[in-house]
C-alpha positions as CSV (number, residue, x, y, z in Angstrom):
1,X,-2.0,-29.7,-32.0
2,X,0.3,-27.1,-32.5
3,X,3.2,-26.8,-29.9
4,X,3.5,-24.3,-27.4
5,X,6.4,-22.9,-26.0
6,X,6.8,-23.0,-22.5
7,X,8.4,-19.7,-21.2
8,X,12.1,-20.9,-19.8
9,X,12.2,-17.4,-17.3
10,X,10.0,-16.0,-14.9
11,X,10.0,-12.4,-15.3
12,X,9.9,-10.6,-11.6
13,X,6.9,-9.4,-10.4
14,X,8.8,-5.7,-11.0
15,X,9.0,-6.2,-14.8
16,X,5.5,-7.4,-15.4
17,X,3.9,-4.3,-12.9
18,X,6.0,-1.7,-15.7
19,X,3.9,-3.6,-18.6
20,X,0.9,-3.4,-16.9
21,X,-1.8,-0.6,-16.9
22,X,-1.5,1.8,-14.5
23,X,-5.1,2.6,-14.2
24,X,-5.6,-0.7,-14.0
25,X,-3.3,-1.4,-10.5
26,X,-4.9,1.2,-9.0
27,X,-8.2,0.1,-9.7
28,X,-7.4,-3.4,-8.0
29,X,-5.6,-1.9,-5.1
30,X,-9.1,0.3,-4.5
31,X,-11.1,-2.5,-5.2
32,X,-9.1,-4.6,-2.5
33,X,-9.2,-2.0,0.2
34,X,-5.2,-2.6,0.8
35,X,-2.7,-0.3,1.8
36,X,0.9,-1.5,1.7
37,X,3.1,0.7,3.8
38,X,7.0,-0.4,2.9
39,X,10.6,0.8,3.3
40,X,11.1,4.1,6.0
41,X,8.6,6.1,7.2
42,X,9.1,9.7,5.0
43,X,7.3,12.4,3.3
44,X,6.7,10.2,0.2
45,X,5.8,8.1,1.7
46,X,3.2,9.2,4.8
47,X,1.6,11.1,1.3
48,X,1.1,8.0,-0.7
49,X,-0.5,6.2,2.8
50,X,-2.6,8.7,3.6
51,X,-4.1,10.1,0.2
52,X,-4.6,6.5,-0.2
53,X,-7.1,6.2,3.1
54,X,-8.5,9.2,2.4
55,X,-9.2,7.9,-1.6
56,X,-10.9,4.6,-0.2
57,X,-12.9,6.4,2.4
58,X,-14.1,9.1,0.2
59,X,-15.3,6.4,-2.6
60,X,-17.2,3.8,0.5
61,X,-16.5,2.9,4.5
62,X,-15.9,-0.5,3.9
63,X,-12.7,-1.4,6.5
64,X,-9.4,-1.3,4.6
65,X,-6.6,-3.3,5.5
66,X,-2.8,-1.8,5.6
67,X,-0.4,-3.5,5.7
68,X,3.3,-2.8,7.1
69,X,6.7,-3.7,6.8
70,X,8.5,-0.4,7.8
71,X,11.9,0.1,10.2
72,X,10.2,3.3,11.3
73,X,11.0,7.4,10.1
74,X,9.8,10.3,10.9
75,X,7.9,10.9,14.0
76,X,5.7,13.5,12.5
77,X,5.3,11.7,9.4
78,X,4.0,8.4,11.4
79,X,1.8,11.0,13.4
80,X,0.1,11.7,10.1
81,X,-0.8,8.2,9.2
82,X,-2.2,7.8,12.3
83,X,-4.0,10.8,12.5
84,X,-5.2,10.0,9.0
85,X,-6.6,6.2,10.6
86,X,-8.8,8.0,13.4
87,X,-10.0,10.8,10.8
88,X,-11.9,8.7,8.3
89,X,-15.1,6.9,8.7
90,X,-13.6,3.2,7.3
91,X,-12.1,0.9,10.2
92,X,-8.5,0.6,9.7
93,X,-6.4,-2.8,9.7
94,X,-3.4,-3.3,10.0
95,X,-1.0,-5.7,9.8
96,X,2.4,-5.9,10.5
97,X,4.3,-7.6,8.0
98,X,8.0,-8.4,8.4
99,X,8.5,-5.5,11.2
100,X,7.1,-2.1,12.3
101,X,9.1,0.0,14.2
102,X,8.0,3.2,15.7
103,X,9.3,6.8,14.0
104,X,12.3,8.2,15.7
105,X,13.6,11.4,13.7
């Protein structure tokens, strides 16, 4: 039996996304119907959220979960999102994860 080395260091999750195919992370988060809204509420990222939705809902209208963990932003950009949720035919979701505050600028 030939010995195996047994990896001293866990790489972060970070460093082993950056090797991993693109295509293929998209594909799962498609496949998974989940939507991960993080950090403030901004033009990034309302356009990542919402072409996101629109992606899923264009492809079936399965629900899709999102998931949030946001200290809030822009009031029109969180208009947007929701606006986005009450457009398409999939059920939205969502669960707050860590907190959700409301959009203030």
């Amino acid at each position: 039996m030939k010995d195996k080395k047994v990896p001293t260091e866990v790489q972060p999750i970070k460093e082993v996304a950056e090797k991993m195919d693109s295509k293929f992370l998209v594909d799962l988060t498609i496949k998974s119907r989940k939507v991960y809204l993080q950090g403030v509420i901004d033009e990034g990222t309302v356009k990542s959220v919402t072409e996101e939705l629109m992606l899923m809902d264009s492809i079936n209208h399965d629900p899709i979960t999102l998931f949030i963990n946001s200290p809030g932003g822009l009031v029109t950009g969180t208009l947007s999102i929701i606006d986005t949720m009450e457009l398409i035919k999939s059920e939205v979701h969502t669960v707050v994860v860590g907190h959700a505050c409301s959009g203030l600028h």
